[in-house]
C-alpha positions as semicolon CSV with decimal commas, in nm:
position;residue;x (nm);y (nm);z (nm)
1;X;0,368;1,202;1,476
2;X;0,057;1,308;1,321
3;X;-0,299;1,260;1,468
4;X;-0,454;0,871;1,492
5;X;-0,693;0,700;1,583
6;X;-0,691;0,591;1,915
7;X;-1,060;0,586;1,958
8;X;-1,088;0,219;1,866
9;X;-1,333;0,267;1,567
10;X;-1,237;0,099;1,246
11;X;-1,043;0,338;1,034
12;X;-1,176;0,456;0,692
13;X;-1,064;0,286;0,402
14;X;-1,008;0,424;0,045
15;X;-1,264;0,250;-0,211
16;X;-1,258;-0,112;-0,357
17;X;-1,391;-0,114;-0,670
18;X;-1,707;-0,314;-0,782
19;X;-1,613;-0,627;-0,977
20;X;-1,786;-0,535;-1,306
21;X;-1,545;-0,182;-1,300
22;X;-1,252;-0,450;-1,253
23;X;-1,399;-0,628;-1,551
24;X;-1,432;-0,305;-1,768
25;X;-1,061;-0,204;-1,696
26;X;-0,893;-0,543;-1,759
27;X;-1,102;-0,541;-2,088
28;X;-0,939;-0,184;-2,171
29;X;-0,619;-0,289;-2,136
30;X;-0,663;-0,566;-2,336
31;X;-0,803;-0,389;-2,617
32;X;-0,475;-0,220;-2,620
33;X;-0,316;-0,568;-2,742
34;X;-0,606;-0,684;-2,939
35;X;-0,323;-0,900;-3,134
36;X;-0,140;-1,031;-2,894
37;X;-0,463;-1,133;-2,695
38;X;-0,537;-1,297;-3,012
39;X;-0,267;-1,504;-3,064
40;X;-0,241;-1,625;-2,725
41;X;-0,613;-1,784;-2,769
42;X;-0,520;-1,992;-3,092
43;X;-0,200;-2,063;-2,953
44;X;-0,351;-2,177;-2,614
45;X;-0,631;-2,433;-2,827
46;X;-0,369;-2,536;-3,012
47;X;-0,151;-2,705;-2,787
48;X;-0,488;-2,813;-2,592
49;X;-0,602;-3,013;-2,900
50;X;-0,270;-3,141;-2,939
51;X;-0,244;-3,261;-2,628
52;X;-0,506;-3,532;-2,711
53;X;-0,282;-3,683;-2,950
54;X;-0,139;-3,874;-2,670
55;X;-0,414;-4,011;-2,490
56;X;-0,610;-4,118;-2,816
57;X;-0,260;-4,263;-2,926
58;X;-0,209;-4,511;-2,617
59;X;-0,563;-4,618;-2,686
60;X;-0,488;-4,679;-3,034
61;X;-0,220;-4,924;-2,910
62;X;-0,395;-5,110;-2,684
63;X;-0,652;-5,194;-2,963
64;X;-0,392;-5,288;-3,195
65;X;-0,248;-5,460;-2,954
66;X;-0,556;-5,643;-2,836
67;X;-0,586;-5,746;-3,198
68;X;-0,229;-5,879;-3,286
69;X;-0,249;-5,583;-3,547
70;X;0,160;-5,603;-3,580
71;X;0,405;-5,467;-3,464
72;X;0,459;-5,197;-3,747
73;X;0,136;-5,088;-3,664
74;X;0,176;-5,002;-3,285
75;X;0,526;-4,849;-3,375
76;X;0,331;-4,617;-3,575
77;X;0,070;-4,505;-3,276
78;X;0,401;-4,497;-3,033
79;X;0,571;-4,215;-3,246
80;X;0,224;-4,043;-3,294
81;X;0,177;-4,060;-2,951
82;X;0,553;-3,927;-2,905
83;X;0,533;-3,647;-3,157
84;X;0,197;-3,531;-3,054
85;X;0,333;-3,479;-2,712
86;X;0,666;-3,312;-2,828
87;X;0,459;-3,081;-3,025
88;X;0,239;-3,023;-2,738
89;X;0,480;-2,872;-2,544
90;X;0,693;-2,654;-2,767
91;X;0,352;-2,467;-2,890
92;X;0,214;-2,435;-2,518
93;X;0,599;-2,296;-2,461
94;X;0,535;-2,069;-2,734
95;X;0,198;-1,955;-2,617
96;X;0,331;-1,902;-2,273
97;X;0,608;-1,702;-2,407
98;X;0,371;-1,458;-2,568
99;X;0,102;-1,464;-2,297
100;X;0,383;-1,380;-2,043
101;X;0,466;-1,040;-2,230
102;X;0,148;-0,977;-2,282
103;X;0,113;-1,003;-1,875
104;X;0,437;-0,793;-1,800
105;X;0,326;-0,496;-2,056
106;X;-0,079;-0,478;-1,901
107;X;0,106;-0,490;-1,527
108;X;0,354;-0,203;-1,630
109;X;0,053;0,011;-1,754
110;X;-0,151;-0,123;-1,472
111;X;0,110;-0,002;-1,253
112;X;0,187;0,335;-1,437
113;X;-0,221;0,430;-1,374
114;X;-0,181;0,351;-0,991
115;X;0,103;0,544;-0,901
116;X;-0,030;0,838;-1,149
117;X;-0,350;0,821;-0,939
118;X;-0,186;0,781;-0,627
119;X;-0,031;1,114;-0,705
120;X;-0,339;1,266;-0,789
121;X;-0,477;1,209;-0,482
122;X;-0,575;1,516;-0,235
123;X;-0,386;1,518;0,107
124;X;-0,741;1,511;0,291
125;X;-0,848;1,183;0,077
126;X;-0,546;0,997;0,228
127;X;-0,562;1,147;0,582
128;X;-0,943;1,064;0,571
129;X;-0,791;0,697;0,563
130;X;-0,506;0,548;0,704
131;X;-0,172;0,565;0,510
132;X;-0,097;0,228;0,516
133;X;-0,420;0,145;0,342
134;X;-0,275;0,304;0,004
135;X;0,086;0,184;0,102
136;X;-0,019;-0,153;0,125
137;X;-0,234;-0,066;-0,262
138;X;0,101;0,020;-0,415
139;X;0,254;-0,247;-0,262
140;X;0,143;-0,543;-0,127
141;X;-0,155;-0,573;-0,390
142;X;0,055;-0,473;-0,673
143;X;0,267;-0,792;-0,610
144;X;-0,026;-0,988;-0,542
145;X;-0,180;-0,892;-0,910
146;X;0,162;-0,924;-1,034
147;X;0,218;-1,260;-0,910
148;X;-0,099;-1,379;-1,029
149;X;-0,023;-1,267;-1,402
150;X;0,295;-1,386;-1,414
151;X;0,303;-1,715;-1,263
152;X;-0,056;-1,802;-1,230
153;X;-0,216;-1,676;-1,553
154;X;-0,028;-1,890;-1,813
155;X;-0,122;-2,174;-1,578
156;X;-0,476;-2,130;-1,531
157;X;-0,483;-2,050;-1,878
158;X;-0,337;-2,338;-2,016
159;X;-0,547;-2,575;-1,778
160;X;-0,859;-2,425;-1,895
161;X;-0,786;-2,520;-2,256
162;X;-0,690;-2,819;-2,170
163;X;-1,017;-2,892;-1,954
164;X;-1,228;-2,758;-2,254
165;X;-1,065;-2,953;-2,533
166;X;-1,069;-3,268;-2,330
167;X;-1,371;-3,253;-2,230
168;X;-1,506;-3,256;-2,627
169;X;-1,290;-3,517;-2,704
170;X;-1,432;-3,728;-2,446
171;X;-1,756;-3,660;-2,548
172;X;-1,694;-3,764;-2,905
173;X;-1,492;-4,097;-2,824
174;X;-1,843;-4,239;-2,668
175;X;-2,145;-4,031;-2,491
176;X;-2,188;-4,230;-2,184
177;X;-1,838;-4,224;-2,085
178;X;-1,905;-3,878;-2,081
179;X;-2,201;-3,867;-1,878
180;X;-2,021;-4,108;-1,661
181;X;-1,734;-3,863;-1,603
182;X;-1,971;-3,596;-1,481
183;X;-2,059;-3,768;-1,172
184;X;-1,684;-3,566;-1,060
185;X;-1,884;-3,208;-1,122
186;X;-2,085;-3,229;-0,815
187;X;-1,809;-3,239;-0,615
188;X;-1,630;-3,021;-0,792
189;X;-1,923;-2,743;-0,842
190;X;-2,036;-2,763;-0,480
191;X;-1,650;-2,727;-0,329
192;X;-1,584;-2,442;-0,576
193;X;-1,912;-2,240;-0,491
194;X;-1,885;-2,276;-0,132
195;X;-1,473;-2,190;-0,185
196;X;-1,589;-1,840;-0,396
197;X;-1,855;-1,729;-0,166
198;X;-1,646;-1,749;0,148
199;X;-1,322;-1,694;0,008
200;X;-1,357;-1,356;-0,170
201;X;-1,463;-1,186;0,204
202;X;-1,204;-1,384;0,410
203;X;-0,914;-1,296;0,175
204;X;-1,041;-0,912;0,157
205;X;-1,033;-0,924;0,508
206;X;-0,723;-1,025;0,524
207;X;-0,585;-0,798;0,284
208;X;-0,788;-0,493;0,514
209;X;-0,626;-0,653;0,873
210;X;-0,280;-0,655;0,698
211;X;-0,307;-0,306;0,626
212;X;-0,464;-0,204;0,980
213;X;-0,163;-0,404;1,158
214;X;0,094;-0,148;0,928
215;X;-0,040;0,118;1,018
216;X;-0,092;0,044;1,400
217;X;0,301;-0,071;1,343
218;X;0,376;0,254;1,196
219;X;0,215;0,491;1,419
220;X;0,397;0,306;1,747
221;X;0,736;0,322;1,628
222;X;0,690;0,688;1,440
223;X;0,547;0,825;1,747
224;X;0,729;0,654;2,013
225;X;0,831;0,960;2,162
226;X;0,499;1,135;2,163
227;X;0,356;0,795;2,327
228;X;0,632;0,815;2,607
229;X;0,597;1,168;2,664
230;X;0,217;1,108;2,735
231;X;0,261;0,790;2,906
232;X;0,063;0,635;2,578
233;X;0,308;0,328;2,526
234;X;0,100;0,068;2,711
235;X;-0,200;0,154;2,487
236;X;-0,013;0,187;2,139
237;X;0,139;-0,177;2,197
238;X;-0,199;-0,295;2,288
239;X;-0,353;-0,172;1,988
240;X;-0,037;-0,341;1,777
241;X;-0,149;-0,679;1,937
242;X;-0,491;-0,687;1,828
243;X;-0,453;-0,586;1,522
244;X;-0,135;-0,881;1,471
245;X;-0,393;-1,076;1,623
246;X;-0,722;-1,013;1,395
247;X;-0,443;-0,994;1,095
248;X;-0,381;-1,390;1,208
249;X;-0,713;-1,506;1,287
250;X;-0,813;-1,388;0,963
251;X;-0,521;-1,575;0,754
252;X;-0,610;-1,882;0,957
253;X;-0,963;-1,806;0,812
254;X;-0,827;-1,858;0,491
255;X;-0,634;-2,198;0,578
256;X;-0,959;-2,360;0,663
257;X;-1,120;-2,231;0,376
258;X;-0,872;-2,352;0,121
259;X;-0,869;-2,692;0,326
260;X;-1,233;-2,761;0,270
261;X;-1,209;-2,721;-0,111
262;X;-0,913;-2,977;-0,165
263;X;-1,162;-3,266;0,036
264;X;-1,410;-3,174;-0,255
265;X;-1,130;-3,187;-0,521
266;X;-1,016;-3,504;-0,400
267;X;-1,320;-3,674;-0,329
268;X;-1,452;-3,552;-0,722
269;X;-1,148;-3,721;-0,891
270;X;-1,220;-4,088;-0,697
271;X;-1,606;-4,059;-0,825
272;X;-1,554;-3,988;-1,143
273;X;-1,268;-4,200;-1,266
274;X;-1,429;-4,461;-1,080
275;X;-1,755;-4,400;-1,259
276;X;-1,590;-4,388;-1,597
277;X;-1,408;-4,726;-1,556
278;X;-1,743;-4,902;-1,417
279;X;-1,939;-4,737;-1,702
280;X;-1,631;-4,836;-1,950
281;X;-1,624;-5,203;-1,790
282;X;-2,013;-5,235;-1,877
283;X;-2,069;-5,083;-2,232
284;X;-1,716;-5,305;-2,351
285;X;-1,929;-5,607;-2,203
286;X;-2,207;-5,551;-2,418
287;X;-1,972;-5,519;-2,716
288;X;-2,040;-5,116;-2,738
289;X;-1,700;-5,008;-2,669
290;X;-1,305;-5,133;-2,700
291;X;-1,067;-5,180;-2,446
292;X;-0,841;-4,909;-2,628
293;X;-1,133;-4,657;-2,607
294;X;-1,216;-4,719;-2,250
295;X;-0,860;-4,632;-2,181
296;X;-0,842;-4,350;-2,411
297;X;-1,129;-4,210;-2,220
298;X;-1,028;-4,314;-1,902
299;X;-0,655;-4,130;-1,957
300;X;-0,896;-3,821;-2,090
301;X;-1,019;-3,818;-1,799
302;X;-0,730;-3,853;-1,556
303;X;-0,590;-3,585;-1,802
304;X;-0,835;-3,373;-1,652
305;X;-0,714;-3,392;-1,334
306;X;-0,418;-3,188;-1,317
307;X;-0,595;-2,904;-1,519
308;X;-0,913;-2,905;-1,268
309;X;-0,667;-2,906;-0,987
310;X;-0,449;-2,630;-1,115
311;X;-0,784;-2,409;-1,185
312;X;-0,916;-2,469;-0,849
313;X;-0,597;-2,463;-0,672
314;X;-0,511;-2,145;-0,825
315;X;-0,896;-2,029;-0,732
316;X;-0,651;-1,872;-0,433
317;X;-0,424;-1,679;-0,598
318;X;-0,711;-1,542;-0,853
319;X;-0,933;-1,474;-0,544
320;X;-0,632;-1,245;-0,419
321;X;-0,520;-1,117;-0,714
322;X;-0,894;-1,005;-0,799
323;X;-0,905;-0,816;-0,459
324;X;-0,581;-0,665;-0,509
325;X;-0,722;-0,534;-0,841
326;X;-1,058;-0,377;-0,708
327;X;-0,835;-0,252;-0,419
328;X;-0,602;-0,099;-0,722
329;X;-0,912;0,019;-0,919
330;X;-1,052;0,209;-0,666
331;X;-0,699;0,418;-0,671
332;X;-0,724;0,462;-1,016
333;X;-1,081;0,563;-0,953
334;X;-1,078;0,757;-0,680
335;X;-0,911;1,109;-0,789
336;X;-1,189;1,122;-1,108
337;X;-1,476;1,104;-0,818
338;X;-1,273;1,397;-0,556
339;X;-1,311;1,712;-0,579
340;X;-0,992;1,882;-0,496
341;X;-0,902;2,049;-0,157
342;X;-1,060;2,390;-0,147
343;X;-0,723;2,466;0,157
344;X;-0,698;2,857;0,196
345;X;-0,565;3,037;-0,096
346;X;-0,222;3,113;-0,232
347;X;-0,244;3,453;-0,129
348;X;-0,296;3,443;0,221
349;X;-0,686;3,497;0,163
350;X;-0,932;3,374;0,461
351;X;-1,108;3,032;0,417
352;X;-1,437;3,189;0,463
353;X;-1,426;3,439;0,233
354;X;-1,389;3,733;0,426
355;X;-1,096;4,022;0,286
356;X;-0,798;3,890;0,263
357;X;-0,517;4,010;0,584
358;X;-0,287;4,258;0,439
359;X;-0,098;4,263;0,782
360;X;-0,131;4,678;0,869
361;X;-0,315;4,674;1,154
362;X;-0,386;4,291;1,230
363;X;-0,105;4,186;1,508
364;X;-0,198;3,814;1,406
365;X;0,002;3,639;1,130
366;X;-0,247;3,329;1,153
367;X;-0,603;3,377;1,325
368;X;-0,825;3,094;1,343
369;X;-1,167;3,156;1,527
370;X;-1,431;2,825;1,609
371;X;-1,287;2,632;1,343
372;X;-1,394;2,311;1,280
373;X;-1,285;2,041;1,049
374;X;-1,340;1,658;1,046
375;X;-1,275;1,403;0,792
376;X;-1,610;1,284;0,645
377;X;-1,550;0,894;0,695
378;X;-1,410;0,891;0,998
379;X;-1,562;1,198;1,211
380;X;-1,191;1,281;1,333
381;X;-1,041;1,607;1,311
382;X;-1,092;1,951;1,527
383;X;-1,396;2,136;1,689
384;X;-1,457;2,480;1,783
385;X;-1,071;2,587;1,781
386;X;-0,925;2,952;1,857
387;X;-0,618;3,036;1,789
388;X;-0,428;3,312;1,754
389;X;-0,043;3,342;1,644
390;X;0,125;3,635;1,648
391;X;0,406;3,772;1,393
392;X;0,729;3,684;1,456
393;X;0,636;3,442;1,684
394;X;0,630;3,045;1,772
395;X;0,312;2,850;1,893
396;X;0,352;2,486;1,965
397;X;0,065;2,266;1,956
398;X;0,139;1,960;2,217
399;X;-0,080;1,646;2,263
400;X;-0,155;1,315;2,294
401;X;-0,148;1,129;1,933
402;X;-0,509;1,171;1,782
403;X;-0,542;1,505;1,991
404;X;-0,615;1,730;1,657
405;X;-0,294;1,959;1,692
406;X;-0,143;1,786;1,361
407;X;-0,510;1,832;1,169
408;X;-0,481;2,223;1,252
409;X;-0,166;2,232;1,082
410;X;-0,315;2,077;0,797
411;X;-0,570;2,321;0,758
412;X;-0,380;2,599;0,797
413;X;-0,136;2,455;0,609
414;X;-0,454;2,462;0,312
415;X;-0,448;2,077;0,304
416;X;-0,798;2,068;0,458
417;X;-1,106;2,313;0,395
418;X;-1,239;2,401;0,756
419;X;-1,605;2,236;0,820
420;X;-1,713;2,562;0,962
421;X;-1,543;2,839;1,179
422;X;-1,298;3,093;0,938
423;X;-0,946;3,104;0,915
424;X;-0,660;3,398;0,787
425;X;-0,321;3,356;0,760
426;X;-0,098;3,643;0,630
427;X;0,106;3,432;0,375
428;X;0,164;3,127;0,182
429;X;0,280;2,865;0,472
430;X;0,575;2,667;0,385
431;X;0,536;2,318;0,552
432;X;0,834;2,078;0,704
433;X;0,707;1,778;0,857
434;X;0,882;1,416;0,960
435;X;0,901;1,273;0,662
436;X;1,269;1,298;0,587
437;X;1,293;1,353;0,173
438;X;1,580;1,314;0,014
439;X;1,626;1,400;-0,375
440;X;1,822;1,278;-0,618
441;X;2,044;1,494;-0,793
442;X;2,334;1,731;-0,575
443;X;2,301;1,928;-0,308
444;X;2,268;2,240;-0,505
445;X;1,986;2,050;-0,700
446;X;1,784;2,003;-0,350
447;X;1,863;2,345;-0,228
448;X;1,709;2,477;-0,484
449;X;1,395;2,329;-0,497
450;X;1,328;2,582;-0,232
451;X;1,438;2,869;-0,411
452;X;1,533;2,789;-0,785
453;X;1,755;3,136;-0,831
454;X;1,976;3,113;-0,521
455;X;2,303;3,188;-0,571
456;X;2,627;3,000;-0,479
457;X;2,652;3,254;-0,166
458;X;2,343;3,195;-0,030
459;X;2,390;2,832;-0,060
460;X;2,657;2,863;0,125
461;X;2,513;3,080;0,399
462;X;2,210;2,879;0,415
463;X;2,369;2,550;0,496
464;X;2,642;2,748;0,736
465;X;2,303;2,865;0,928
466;X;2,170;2,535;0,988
467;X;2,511;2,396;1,125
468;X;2,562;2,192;0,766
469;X;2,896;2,284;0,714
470;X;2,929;1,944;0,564
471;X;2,772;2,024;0,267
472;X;2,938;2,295;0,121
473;X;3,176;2,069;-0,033
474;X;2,833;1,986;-0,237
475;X;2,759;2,246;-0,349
476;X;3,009;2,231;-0,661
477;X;2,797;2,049;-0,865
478;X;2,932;1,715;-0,756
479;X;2,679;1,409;-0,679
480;X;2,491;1,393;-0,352
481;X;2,598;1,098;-0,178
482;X;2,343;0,821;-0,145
483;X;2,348;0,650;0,181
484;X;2,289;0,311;-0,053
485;X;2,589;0,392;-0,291
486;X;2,926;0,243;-0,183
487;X;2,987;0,204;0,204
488;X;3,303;0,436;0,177
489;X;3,082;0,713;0,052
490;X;3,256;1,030;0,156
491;X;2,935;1,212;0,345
492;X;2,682;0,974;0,372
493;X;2,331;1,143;0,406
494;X;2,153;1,023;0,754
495;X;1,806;1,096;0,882
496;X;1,954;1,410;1,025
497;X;2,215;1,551;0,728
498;X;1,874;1,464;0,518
499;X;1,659;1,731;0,761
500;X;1,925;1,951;0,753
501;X;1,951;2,029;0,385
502;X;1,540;2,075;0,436
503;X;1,569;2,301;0,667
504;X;1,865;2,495;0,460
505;X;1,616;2,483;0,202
506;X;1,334;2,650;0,412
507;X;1,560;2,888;0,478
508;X;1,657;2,976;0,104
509;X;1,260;3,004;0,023
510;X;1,272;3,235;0,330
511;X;0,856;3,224;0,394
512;X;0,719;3,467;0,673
513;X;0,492;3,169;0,817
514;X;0,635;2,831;0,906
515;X;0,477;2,520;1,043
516;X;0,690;2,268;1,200
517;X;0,504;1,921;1,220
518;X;0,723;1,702;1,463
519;X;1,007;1,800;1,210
520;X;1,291;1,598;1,434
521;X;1,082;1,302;1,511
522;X;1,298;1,079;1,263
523;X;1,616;1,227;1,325
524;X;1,857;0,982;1,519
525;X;2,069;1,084;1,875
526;X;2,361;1,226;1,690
527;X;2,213;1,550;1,454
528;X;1,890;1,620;1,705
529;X;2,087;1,870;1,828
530;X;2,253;2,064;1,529
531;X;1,873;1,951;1,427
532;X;1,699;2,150;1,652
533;X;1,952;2,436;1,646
534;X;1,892;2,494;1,292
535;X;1,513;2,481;1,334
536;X;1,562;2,794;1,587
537;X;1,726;2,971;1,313
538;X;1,418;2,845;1,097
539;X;1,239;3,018;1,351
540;X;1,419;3,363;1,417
541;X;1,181;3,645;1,356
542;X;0,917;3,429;1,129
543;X;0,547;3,318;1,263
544;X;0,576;2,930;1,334
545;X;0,288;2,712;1,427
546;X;0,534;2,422;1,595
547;X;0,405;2,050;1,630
548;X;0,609;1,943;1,910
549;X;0,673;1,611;1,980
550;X;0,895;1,669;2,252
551;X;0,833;1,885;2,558
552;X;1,163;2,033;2,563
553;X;1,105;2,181;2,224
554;X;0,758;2,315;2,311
555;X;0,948;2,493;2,593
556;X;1,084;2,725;2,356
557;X;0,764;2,841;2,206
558;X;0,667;3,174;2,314
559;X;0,302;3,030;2,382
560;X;0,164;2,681;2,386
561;X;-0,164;2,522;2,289
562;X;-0,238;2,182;2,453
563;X;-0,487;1,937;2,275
564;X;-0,742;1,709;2,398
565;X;-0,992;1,539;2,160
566;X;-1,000;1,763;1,900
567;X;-1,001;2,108;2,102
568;X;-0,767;2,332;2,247
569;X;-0,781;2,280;2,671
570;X;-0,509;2,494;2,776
571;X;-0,303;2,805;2,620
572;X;-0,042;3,000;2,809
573;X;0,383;2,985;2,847
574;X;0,594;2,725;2,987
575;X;0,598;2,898;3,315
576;X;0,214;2,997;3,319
577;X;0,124;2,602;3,214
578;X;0,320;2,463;3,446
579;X;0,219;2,691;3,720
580;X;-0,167;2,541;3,663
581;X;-0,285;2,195;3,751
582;X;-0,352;1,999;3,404
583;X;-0,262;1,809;3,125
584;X;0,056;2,025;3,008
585;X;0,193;2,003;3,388
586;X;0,117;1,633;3,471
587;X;0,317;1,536;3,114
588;X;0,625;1,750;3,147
589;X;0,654;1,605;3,540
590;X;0,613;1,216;3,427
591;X;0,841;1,321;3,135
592;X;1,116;1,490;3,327
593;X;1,073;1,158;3,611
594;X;1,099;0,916;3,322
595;X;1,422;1,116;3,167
596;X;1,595;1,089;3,510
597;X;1,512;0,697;3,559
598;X;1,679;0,656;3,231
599;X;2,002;0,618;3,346
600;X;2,190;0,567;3,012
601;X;2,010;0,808;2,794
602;X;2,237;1,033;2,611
603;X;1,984;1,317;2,596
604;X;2,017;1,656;2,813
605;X;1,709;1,703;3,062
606;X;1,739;2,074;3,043
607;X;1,409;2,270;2,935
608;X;1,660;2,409;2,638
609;X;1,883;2,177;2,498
610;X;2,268;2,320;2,402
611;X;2,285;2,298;2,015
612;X;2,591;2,098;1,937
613;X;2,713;2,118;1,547
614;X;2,878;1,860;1,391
């Protein structure tokens, strides 16, 4: 598992973008459908003014009515009413139709710039964060935007059309009505403001705990082994709990804060239909007014009440939505304002500038002398580390997660620029970490990805070396098999068969320097073996800086380097660590006690485990 955390401090988070940057990019992209944006506004005011045919219809009829104006007559106001209400809805249907694509094609590009930008980004601007934290970006606030547009934008939309247009009307049917009506707004102006101020932190926070809680999730399970090894468990699952449990308390938050608006919603309807009616009741006494127009107005105004509802109501979706899109601007931001990774060069030259290592008289295939590096948020990372590796040779960095061993491998993988200290490595290092990859395509298609001009024969060999004897019937050009294709798939492609073909790969690119970063951590029981077999071959007469997360692996390494906040605390053998008090010693004895207690584990105790292939 690579390094975390564990120091308690909040992790760093990539940027949210301001709200008037969220304003300037939604404008872009609709200046990219200046038509359609168009349409959707007359269609929108359309069906909002016809809506009021209705209301001022019923009215109608209760005058005519009131007046024994025939029956003809109120006929006539019936089918207006009918037909203005009929017409109502097929143009709002229409105008929903178009906003709706409109939505879907500003996501899609919306969505397109992310991902772009998520690619874009420099390994050291995501390991300065926490994964999750752009995982839960391209995920989580992705669907929250895309909710919002498609199921809460033609709503709000439509309501605030509606609120507009009926508001005017009511207005012109008699002023004081009006006036009357707006004894609701307090209510509703007070609930709202106090609903926005508080709700746009709580729901960000929420948003931010979710994200913490992944990663804390993520970082348990991928490193379980590590965690076990270094009797860590007790702390991981602590750290899962409180972030679960500042992920809840802040949703609960959010309950409350939601509950307090709909009491001002509420309460703002009663006042101001009941001030209309009084008001109504009043100026009809004094002549001013008819019957029909006090209920025209007072229908208006209970008209109003499902759009005002729906536009505060869906004041929760927008207030997540909105943070999900300064949380997806600052993606789409972020790789304009980074500078790329300045990592040591393609050809093997130091990072501090001194000559290049042409390998004739240096022993060292990777020679790193009071290096430093820490990630400028968070102040994690490595201090004052020497190390030297020589060629043809394994070095395994061991450690509790967070130590720094997986940061060193970064840097001298060229992910990172050191802070300070220099750094030489003879060639290009060809990376395999725990993240299993699998491509689409055929086998031959991810072989080759390695090395692009390999032949059928060293295909073959490559796969043969790395005890994947299974795949050679792949290598005719066929289809891969996908592990989600049909369950009677003829080779389905585990954690392990998926590792395999990278380390086959590995081989075919045939690299002098390796690094190994916990490169069996998500392989299951049943390959770990033929796993860890072909990563010896890997191995065999090629410099490897090896990330173990497993003290029988580390074993094999002809030296080891243990880790401890940041710095190297112990180098030596197997024999010459164990034969010291310290870290390295105290581990492999609660490991080797907690492999025999484990009465139905599977897994060999020896130092060296017996390859098995499949």
């Amino acid at each position: 598992m690579g390094d975390q955390d564990t120091t308690g401090a909040t992790p760093a988070r990539l940027p949210v973008a301001e709200a008037a940057r969220v304003r300037a990019v939604v404008a872009a992209l609709l200046r990219r459908h200046r038509g359609r944006t168009a349409a959707v506004v007359v269609l929108f005011l359309a069906a909002s003014a016809l809506g009021v045919v209705m209301p001022t219809s019923l009215g109608r009829v209760v005058d005519a009515v009131s007046s024994d104006a025939g029956s003809s007559v109120v006929a006539g106001w019936v089918v207006g009413a009918a037909v203005g209400a009929v017409t109502a809805v097929v143009v709002m249907l229409w105008a929903v139709r178009v906003l709706t694509g409109l939505v879907q094609d500003l996501l899609a590009e919306l969505r397109e710039e992310v991902f772009a930008s998520a690619m874009r980004l420099p390994v050291s601007t995501i390991d300065d964060g926490e994964s999750a934290d752009l995982l839960s970006r391209v995920t989580g606030d992705v669907d929250a935007v895309a909710e919002a547009g498609g199921g809460v934008a033609p709503t709000l939309l439509s309501a605030g059309f509606a609120i507009g247009v009926s508001v005017l009307a009511l207005a012109a049917l008699d002023p004081w009505l009006a006036v009357a009506g707006l004894a609701a707004a307090p209510c509703y102006v007070i609930g709202t403001r106090a609903f926005l101020r508080r709700s746009r932190i709580v729901f960000r926070e929420v948003r931010t705990r979710e994200a913490s809680r992944s990663q804390a999730v993520l970082d348990a399970v991928h490193g379980a082994e590590t965690l076990t090894a270094f009797v860590g468990t007790d702390q991981a699952i602590d750290r899962v709990g409180e972030r679960a449990a500042a992920s809840i308390d802040a949703q609960i938050e959010g309950v409350r804060v939601a509950n307090r608006l709909f009491r001002w919603i509420n309460g703002g309807e009663l006042v101001g239909l009941s001030a209309i009616l009084a008001t109504g009741f009043l100026l009809h006494a004094q002549g001013a007014v008819t019957v029909g127009l006090v209920t025209t107005a007072a229908l208006l105004f209970h008209r109003l009440f499902g759009p005002v509802g729906q536009v505060i109501f869906g004041l929760d979706d927008i207030q997540r939505a909105t943070v999900g899109l300064a949380r997806l601007v600052g993606v789409i931001d972020l790789p304009s304002a980074s500078s790329p990774t300045d990592g040591p060069p393609a050809d093997g030259s130091p990072a501090d500038g001194s000559p290049a290592d042409d390998g004739s008289d240096d022993p060292s295939a990777i020679q790193v002398r009071d290096l430093t590096f820490r990630y400028p948020t968070t102040g994690r990372g490595i201090v004052g580390v020497t190390l030297d590796v020589p060629r043809g040779t394994t070095t395994a960095l061991v450690g509790t997660s967070g130590s720094g061993k997986s940061t060193l491998a970064r840097v001298v993988a060229g992910h990172h620029a050191p802070t300070s200290g220099s750094l030489r490595v003879a060639d290009t290092p060809y990376s395999l970490s725990q993240e299993l990859h699998h491509f689409r395509g055929t086998i031959a298609d991810n072989l080759r990805l390695g090395a692009p001009d390999a032949s059928q024969e060293e295909m073959v060999a490559a796969v043969h070396a790395v005890g994947a004897a299974w795949a050679v019937a792949g290598l005719d050009d066929g289809p891969t098999p996908d592990p989600t294709d049909a369950v009677d798939a003829p080779v389905p492609l585990d954690e392990g068969r998926i590792q395999q073909l990278a380390l086959a790969r590995a081989l075919l690119a045939d690299p002098a320097v390796v690094i190994l970063d916990e490169a069996t951590a998500d392989v299951g029981l049943h390959h770990r073996a033929a796993v860890e077999a072909a990563m010896l071959r890997l191995r065999a007469d090629r410099t490897t800086l090896l990330i173990a997360h497993r003290l029988e692996q580390a074993a094999t390494a002809d030296r080891i380097a243990v880790f401890a906040g940041g710095r190297i605390i112990a180098q030596g053998t197997h024999d010459e660590l164990l034969a010291a008090p310290g870290a390295y010693r105290d581990s492999w004895l609660a490991h080797r006690q907690h492999v025999a207690a484990s009465t139905d584990s599977t897994e060999s105790t020896d130092p060296i485990p017996e390859p098995e292939h499949p």
